[in-house]
C-alpha positions in Angstrom: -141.3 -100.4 48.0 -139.3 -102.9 49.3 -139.8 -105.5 46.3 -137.5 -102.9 44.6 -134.4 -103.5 46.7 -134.8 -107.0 46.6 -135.6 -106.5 42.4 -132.2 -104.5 42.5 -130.4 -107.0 44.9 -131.3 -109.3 42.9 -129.5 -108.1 40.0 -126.2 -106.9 42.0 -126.3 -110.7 42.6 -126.7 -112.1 39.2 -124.5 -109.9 37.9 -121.8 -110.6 40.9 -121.9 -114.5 39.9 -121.4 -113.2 35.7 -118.2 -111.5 36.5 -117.6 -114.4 38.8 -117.8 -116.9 35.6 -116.0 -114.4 33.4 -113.0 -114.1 35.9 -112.6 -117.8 35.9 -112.9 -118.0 31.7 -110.3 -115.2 31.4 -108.3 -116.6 34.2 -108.0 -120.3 32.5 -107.8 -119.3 29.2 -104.7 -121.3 28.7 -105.5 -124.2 30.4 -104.6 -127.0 28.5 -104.2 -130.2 31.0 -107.2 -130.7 33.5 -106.3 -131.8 37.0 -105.4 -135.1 36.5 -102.8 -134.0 34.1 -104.2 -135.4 30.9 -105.0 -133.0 28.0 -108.4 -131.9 28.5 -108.5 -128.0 27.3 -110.6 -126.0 29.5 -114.3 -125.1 28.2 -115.4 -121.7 28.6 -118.3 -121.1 31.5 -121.6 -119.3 30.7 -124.3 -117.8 33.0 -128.0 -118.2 32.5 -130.1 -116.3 34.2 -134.2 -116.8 35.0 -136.8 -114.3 36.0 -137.8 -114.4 39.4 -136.5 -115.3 43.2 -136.9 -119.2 43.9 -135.5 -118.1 47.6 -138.4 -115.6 48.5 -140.2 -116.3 51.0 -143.8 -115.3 49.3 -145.4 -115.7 46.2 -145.1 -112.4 45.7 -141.1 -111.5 46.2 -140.4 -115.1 43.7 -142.0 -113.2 40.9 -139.5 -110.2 41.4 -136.2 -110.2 40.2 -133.5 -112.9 38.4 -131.8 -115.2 39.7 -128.9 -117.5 38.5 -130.6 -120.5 36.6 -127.3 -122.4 35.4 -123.2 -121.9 34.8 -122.9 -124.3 31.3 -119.5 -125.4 30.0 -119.4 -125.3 26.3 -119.7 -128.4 25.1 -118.3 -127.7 21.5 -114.6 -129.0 20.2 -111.8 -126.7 21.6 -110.3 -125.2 19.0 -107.1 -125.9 17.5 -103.7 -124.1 17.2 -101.1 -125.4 14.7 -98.1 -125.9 17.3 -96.3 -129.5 15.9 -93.4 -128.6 18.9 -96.1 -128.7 21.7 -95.7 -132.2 23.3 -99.5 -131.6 23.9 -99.7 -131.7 19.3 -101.8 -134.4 18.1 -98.9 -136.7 16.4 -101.3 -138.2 13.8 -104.6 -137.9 11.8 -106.3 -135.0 10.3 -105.0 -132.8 12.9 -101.4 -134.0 13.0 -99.1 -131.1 14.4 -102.0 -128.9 15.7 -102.7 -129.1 19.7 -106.0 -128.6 21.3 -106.7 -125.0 23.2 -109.6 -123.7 25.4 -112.2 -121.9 24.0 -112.0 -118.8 25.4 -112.4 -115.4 23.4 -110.4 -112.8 25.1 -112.3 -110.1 23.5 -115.4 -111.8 23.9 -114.8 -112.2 27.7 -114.1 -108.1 28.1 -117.3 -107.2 26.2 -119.1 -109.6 28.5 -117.4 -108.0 31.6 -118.2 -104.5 30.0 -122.2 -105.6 29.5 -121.9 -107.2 33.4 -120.6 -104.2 35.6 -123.1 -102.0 33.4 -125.8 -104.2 34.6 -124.3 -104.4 38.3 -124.3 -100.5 38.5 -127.4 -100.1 37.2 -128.9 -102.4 39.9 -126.6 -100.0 42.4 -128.2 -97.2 41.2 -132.2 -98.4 41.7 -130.8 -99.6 45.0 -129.1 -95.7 46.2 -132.5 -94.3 44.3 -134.8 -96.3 46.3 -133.0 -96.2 49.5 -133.2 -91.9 48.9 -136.7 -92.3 48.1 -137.6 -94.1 51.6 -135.0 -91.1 53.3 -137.4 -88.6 51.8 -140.9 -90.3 52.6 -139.5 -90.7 56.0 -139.0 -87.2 56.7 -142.2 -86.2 55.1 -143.6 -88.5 57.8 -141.8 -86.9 60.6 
């Protein structure tokens, strides 16, 4: 009975670490300079997740559950915004006048967060079921 808190935990997790990425996409979404100041777009963040708990203890408890396998950056081109006034505008070549923005979908990243605090209260939900369920077999016992 317990594997199922630890399945929902699990989730509430994964699903913590999602929004996590998201927040960071929506929040850099116009992010055109990196640290050092040089024009370096920021590339949107995606979660991967894997079946299982690497962290259990037993055999048994890493077959339960997901866990965070990876946080990618995609790797693709930014994408391009035709600004020739930005002082960040690529002066010549092909893409003369158009200057180099983050890939991040602001729609995209709401549907995402939609899909990830569906999934988190779902795993909130087995959790307060499970929890009632152990209530109950407790007082049978008593």
């Amino acid at each position: 009975m317990y594997g199922v808190l630890d399945v929902a935990v699990s989730g509430m997790i994964a699903q913590r670490t999602r929004l996590d990425v998201i927040a960071a996409n929506v929040a850099n979404s116009d992010a055109i300079l990196d640290s050092s100041g040089k024009v370096n777009p920021y590339r949107r963040r995606a979660v991967f997740f894997a079946p299982g708990d690497p962290t259990a203890t037993t055999a048994e408890g890493r077959a339960l559950g997901v866990h965070v396998a990876d946080i990618r950056a995609n790797g693709g081109p930014p994408r391009l915004r035709h600004n020739p006034s930005s002082p960040y505008a690529y002066k010549d070549g092909p893409n003369a006048g158009y200057e180099p923005v983050p890939d991040v979908d602001l729609v995209m990243e709401r549907v995402d967060e939609m899909s990830a605090l569906r999934a988190y209260e779902a795993s909130v939900v087995a959790a307060e079921t499970t929890k009632t369920m152990l209530a109950q077999g407790l007082r049978l016992i008593a």
